[in-house]
C-alpha angles and dihedrals in degrees: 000000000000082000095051094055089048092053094057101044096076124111095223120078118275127193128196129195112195094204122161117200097242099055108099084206086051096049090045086062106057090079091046094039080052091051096059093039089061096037090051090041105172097353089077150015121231101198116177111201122204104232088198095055091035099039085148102055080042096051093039084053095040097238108184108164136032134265092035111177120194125175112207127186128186085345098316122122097217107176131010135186144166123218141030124332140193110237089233085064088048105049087045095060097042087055081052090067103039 
């Protein structure tokens, strides 16, 4: 968890994905999650998190469906959403947050 704290503490956006490999919704999002990595570049950080191999973090932050998606900033948690997104919404929000 102390990683966890360090990774949201940034000031710079920072978006996680709680995933986990046999959601077919999950899966679909790795192009898309690519996709606004590449189109942020160093604004802002796309990290996807395996809630299988991190039940704890999950639990602690009540993720309930997958995909779940949270953008943090200097240790806020600003948006959250679960379910599938277009990259165009997601950029969006993340410029939101810059």
């Amino acid at each position: 968890m102390s990683k966890f704290g360090e990774l949201i503490d940034d000031n710079h956006p920072l978006l996680l994905v709680f995933y986990n490999e046999v959601d077919n919704l999950s899966s679909a999002m790795h192009p898309i999650l690519k996709d606004v990595a590449a189109a942020m570049g160093d604004s802002a950080k796309v990290i996807k998190i395996n809630s299988d191999k991190n039940e704890k973090l999950a639990q602690a932050l009540r993720v309930k469906v997958l995909p779940t998606l949270m953008i943090y900033k200097e240790g806020e948690m600003l948006w959250r959403q679960s379910g599938e997104q277009d990259a165009n919404t997601l950029i969006g929000l993340i410029k939101d947050h810059i």
